[in-house]
C-alpha positions in Angstrom: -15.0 -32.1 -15.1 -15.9 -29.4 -17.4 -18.1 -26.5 -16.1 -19.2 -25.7 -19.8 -18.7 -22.0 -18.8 -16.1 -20.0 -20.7 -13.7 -18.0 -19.0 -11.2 -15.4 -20.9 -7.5 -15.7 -19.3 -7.0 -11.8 -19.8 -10.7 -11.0 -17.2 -8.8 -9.2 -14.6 -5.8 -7.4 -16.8 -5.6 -4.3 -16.8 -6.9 -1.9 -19.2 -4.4 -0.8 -22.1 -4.2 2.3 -24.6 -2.5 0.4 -27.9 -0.3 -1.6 -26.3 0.7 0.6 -23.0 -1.2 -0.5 -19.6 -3.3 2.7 -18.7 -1.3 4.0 -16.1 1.7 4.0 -18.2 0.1 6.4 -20.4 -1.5 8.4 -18.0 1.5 11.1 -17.0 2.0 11.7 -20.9 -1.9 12.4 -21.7 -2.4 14.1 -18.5 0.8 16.3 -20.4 -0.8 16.3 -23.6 -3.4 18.6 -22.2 -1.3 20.7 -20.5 0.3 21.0 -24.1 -2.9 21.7 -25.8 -3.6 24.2 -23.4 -0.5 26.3 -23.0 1.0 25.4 -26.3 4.8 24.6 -24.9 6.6 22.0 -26.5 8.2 21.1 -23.3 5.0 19.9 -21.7 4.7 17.0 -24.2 8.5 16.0 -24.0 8.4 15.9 -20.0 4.9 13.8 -20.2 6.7 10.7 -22.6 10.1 11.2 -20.0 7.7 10.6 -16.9 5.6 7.9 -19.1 9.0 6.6 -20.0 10.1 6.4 -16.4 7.2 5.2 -14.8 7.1 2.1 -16.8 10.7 1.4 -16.1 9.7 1.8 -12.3 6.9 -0.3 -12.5 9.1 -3.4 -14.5 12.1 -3.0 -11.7 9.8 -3.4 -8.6 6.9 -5.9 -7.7 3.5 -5.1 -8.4 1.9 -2.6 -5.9 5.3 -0.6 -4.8 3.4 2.3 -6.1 0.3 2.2 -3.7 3.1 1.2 -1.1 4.8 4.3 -1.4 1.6 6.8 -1.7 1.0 4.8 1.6 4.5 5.6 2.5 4.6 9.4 2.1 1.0 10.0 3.7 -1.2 10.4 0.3 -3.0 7.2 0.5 -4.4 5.9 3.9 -5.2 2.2 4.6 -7.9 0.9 6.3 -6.6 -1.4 9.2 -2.8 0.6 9.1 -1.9 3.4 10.6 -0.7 6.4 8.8 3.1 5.5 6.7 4.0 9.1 7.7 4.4 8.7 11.1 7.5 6.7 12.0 7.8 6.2 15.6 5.0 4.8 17.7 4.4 5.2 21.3 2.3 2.5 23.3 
């Protein structure tokens, strides 16, 4: 039965620069700026190693590790968890 409704197959993808998912890109614009600013060539070189990196991280593990480990190390708290920093519960 058709609905007569039209729905895209990409409606909850990600949004992409080119053809790099945003938060690929992110570390090596974030970079960019830092290059614009203090004018070190450096800056720009580390941002496309860390862009690099990160989407090699991102392809080698399933999708979420990285909220996972900001959960992990204590920068991101979850609602019905407790906090990933602390290892040993007592009762």
């Amino acid at each position: 039965m058709e609905s007569g409704v039209f729905y895209p197959n990409q409606l909850d993808s990600p949004l992409q620069f080119l053809f790099w998912e945003m938060d690929e890109v992110t570390p090596f614009f974030i970079f960019a700026v830092f290059w614009a600013i203090f004018d070190r060539a450096i800056l720009l070189l580390f941002g496309v190693i860390l862009s690099w990196a990160y989407s090699r991280f991102k392809g080698k593990y399933p999708k979420g590790i990285d909220m996972h480990l900001f959960w992990y190390i204590g920068l991101k708290k979850l609602q019905c968890f407790p906090p990933g920093i602390v290892k040993k519960y007592n009762e």
